[in-house]
C-alpha positions in Angstrom: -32.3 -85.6 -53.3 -31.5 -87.7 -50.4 -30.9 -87.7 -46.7 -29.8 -89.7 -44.3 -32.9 -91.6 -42.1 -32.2 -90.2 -38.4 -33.1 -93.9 -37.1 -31.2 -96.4 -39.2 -29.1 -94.4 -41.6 -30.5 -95.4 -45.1 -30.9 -93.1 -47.8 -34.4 -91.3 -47.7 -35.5 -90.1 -50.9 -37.1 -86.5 -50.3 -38.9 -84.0 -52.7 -36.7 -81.5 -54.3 -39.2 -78.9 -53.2 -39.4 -80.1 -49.8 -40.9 -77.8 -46.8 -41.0 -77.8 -43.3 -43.6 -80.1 -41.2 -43.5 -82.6 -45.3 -44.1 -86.0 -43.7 -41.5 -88.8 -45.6 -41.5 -92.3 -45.0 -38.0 -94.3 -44.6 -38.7 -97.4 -47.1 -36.0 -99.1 -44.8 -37.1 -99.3 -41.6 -41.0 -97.7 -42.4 -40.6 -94.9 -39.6 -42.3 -91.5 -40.3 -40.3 -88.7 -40.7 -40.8 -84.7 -40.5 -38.6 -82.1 -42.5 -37.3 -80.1 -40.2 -35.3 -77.5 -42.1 -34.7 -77.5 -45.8 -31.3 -75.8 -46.4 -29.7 -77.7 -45.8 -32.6 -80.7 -45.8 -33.0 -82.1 -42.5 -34.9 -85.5 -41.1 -36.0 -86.2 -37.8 -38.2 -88.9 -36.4 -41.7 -87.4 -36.3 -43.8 -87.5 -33.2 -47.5 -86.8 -32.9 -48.5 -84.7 -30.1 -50.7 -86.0 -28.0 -54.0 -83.6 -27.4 
């Protein structure tokens, strides 16, 4: 399963049994990405709070 990278569009590769907060890695552009939701499967650009 893929999904479109949030920051440069490539095709991120995903884990069929993907779950929220999974950290994936665009190959493309090597920016860290959280699952947000998985149904359907979305991407966004993951942030690490500050503490």
């Amino acid at each position: 399963m893929t999904v479109p990278c949030p920051e440069c569009g490539t095709a991120v590769p995903c884990p069929a049994d993907a779950t929220p907060g999974e950290l994936v890695i665009c190959d493309h552009c090597g920016v860290e990405l959280e699952v947000v939701a998985v149904a359907p499967l979305k991407l966004q650009v993951f942030e690490e709070e500050e503490k």
